[in-house]
C-alpha positions in Angstrom: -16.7 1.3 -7.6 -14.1 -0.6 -6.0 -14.4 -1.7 -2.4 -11.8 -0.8 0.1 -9.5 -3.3 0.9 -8.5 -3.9 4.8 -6.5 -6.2 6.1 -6.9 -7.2 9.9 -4.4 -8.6 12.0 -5.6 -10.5 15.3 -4.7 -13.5 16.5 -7.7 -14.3 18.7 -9.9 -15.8 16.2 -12.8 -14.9 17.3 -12.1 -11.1 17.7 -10.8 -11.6 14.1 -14.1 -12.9 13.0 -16.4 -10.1 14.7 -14.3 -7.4 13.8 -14.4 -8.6 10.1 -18.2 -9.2 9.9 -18.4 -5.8 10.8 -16.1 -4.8 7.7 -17.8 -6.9 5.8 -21.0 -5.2 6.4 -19.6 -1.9 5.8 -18.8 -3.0 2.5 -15.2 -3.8 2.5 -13.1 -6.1 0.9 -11.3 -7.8 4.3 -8.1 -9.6 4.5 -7.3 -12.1 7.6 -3.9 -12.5 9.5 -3.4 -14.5 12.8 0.3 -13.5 13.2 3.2 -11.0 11.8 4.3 -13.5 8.8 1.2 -13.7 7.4 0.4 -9.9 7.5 3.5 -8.7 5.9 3.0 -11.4 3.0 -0.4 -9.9 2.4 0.8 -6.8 2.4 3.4 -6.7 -0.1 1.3 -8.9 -2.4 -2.4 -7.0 -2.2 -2.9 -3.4 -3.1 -4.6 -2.5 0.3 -6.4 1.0 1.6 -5.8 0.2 5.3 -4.3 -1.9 7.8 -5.9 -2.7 11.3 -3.0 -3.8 13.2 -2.8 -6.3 17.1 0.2 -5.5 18.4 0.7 -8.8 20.6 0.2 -11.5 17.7 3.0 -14.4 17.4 6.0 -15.2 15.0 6.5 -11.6 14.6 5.3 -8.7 16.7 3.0 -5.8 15.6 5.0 -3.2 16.5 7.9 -4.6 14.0 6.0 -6.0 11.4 4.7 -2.0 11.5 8.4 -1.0 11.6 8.8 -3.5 8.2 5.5 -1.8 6.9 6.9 1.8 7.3 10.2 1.5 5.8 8.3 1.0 2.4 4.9 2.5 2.4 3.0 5.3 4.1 -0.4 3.3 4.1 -2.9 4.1 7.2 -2.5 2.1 9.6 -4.3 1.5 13.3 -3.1 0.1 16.3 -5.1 -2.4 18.1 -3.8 -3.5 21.2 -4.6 -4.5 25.0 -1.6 -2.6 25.4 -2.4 0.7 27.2 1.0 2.0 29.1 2.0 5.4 27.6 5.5 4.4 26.3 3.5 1.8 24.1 1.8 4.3 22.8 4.5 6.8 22.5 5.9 3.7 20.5 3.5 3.2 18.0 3.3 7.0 17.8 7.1 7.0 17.0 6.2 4.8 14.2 4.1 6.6 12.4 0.7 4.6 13.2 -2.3 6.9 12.3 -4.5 6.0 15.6 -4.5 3.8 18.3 -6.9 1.4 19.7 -7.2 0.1 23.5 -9.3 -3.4 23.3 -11.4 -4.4 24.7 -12.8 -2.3 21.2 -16.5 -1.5 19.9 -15.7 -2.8 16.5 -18.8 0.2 15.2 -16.5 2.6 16.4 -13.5 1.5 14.6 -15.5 1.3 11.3 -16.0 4.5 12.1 -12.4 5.8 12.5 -11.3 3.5 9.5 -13.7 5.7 7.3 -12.9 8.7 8.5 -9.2 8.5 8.4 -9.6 6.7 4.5 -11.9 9.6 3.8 -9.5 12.4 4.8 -7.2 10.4 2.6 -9.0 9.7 -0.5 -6.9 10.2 -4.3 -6.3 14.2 -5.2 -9.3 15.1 -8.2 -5.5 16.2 -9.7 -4.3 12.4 -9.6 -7.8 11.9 -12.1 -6.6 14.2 -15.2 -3.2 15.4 -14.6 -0.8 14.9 -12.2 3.1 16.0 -11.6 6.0 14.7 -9.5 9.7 15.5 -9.6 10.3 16.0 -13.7 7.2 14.0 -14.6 3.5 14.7 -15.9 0.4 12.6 -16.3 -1.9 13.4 -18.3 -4.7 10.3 -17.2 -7.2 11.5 -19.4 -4.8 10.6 -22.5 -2.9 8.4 -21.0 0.1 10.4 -22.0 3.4 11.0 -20.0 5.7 13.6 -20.0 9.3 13.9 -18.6 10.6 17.2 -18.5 7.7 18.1 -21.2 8.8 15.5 -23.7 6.3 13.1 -24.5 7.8 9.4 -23.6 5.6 7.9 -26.2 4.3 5.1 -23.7 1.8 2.1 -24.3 -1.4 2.3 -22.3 0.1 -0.8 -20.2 3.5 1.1 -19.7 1.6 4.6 -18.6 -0.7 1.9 -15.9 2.3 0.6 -14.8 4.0 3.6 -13.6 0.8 5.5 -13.0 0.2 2.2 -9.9 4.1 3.3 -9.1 3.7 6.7 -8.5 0.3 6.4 -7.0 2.2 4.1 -4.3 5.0 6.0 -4.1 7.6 5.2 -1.4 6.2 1.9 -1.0 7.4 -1.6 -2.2 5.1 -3.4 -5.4 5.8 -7.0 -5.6 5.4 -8.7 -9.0 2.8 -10.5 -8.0 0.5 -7.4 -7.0 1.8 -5.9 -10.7 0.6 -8.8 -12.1 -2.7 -8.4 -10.3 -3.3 -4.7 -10.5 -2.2 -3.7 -14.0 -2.9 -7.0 -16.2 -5.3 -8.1 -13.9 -5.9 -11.4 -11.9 -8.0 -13.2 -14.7 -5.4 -13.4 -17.0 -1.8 -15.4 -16.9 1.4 -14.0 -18.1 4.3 -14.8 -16.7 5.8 -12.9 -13.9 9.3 -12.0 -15.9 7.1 -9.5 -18.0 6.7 -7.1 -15.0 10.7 -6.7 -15.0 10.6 -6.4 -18.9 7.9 -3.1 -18.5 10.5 -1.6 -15.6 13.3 -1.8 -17.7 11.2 -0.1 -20.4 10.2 2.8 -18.4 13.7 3.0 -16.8 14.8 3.8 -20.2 12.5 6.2 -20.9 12.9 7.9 -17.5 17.0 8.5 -18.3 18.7 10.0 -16.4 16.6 10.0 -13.6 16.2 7.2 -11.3 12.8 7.3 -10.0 12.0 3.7 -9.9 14.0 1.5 -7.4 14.9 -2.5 -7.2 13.8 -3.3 -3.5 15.6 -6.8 -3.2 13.8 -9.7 -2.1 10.5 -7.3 -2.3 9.6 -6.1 -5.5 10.1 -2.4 -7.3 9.4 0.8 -5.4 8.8 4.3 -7.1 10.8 7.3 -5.3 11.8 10.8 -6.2 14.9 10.3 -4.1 17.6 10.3 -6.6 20.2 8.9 -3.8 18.2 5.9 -2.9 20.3 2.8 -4.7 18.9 0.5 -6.9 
């Protein structure tokens, strides 16, 4: 079973460190970042569960790199911040965060919320043998997909890769986490093959326009038909 996969943002390197021996503990796969740069290029480059998210870190700020976060994915995210005037909160709240944190923090707590709020989440049973959205079926058990009940005839590695699209719907996939997550990280092929698979499914998806060009980011599934490519 896979681990969940957290990443952390604190730039206090020792908070950083306790909070993440406590995620480590609890069985999670944990990612590190000191500052805003380095937590946005984790997250559009690592298929992660959670974020756990310091609002006063440097370069950029939590509450934007949150803003950045939002605009392409709906992935849980907590607030963790010595920050405790209401229109902070009322901030973070306008952003969609899931929960907010005052520090100083008991990291067993936050565990604690980070499970709960993953386990009210957790993938539908319907997402394991079929699943629809907009004009399309998925049938996981066959590994068969339909578009307005035609069968679109896809390869194994052409139903993965939209399956991982639709399961992150709404949010941006880089090449790089495509590469990772449907050929997997052991094996090299080069990167141009991930544009040669979206092209294929575009094709087969016609007329529709489910899956999006996000520029300078990666490819993004949506069942907005209006949202340009």
């Amino acid at each position: 079973m896979r681990k969940n996969n957290i990443l952390i943002v604190e730039d206090e390197t020792n908070i950083l460190r306790i909070i993440s021996n406590y995620f480590k503990k609890a069985n999670y796969e944990v990612y590190e970042a000191t500052n805003g740069e380095e937590a946005l290029n984790i997250f559009f480059n690592t298929n992660l569960d959670i974020i756990v998210l310091d609002i006063m870190i440097p370069k950029i700020d939590g509450f934007e790199v949150a803003r950045r976060i939002r605009s392409t994915s709906n992935i849980p995210i907590i607030a963790m911040t010595a920050l405790s005037e209401e229109q902070d909160m009322i901030t973070g709240y306008n952003l969609k965060l899931d929960d907010y944190v005052v520090k100083p923090l008991k990291p067993k707590i936050l565990v604690m919320k980070v499970n709960n709020l993953l386990a009210r989440l957790k993938e539908p049973e319907s997402m394991k043998q079929n699943y629809k959205i907009g004009n399309i079926e998925l049938d996981f058990g066959g590994f068969k997909a339909y578009l307005d009940g035609i069968d679109l005839n896809l390869s194994k590695t052409e139903f993965k890769l939209l399956a991982y699209l639709i399961k992150n719907k709404n949010r941006a996939c880089s090449r790089t986490l495509l590469l990772d997550e449907i050929w997997g990280m052991e094996v090299y092929v080069d990167s141009r093959i991930v544009d040669t698979y979206i092209k294929s499914l575009r094709k087969a998806l016609k007329p529709y326009e489910y899956i999006k060009t996000i520029f300078g980011l990666g490819y993004m599934f949506s069942e907005d038909q209006n949202v340009k490519k």
